[in-house]
N, C-alpha and C positions, 0 to 999 in steps of 0.2 A: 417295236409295236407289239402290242398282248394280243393276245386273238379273245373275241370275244364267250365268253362263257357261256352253255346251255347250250351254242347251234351245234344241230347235227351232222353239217358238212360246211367247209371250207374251202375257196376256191384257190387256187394254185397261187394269183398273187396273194392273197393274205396270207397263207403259208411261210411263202417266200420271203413276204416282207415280213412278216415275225421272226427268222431266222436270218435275215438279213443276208439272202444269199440269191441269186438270181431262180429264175422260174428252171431254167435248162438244167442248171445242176440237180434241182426237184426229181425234174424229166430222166438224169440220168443215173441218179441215184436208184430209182424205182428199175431200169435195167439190171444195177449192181446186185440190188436187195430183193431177193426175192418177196421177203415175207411183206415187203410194201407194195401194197395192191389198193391204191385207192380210188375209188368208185369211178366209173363214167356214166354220162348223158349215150345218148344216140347219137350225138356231135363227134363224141370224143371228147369231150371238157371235162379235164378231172376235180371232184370232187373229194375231198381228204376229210378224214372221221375221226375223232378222237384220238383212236387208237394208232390209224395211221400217225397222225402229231408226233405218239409216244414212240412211236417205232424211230420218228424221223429226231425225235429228241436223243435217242441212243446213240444213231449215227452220225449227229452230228456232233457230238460231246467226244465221240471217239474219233471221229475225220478232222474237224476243224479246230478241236481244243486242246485234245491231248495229240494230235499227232498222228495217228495211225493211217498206214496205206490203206484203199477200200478191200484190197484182200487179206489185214491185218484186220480191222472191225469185222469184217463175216467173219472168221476164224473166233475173236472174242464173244462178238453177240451167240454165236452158237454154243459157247462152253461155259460162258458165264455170265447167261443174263441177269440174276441176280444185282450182282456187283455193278453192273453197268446199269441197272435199276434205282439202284440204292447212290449212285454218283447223281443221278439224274434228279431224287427226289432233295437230296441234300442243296445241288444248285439253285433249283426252283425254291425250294424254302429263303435259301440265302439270298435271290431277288426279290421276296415279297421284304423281305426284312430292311435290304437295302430300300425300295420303293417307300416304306412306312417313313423311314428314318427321313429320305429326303421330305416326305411331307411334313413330318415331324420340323425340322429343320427351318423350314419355309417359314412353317409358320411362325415360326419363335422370332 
């Protein structure tokens, strides 16, 4: 699922379900990673921003894609964010591309 473009925050299942990963792992990722900090209510309901996403794109592309133990991604994410930037923008290109073609496709 895509998360929808322009909103300022995102609720934990849309998140989830755009990464296709359960809400909890969210929940404990946000332990492992510091720099993901995203927002709460006065409930406690986390609310995820942008940037959060992009933080959660990094680790997930290092956790769930290539491999890396959560103390292997902090060690990466800390020395070379860059590079783990630039995996993340190249993926994301390479799913709009896919998505166009399957319409592309369909329609033909």
């Amino acid at each position: 699922m895509a998360l929808k473009e322009g909103k300022l925050y995102y609720s934990i299942s849309e998140v989830a379900s755009h990464f296709d990963v359960a809400p909890s792992l969210l929940r404990y990722w946000e332990t492992e990673f510091k720099t993901l900090k995203p927002k709460r209510n006065a409930r406690g309901k986390r609310f995820y921003t942008p940037v959060d996403i992009e933080i959660l794109q990094h680790i997930y592309l290092l956790v769930k894609e290539k491999g890396y133990t959560i103390q292997g991604a902090r060690e990466k994410l800390k020395t070379n964010k860059r590079k783990v930037s630039a995996d993340v923008q190249v993926i994301s290109k390479l799913e709009n591309m896919k998505t166009f073609l399957q319409k592309l496709r369909a329609e033909l």
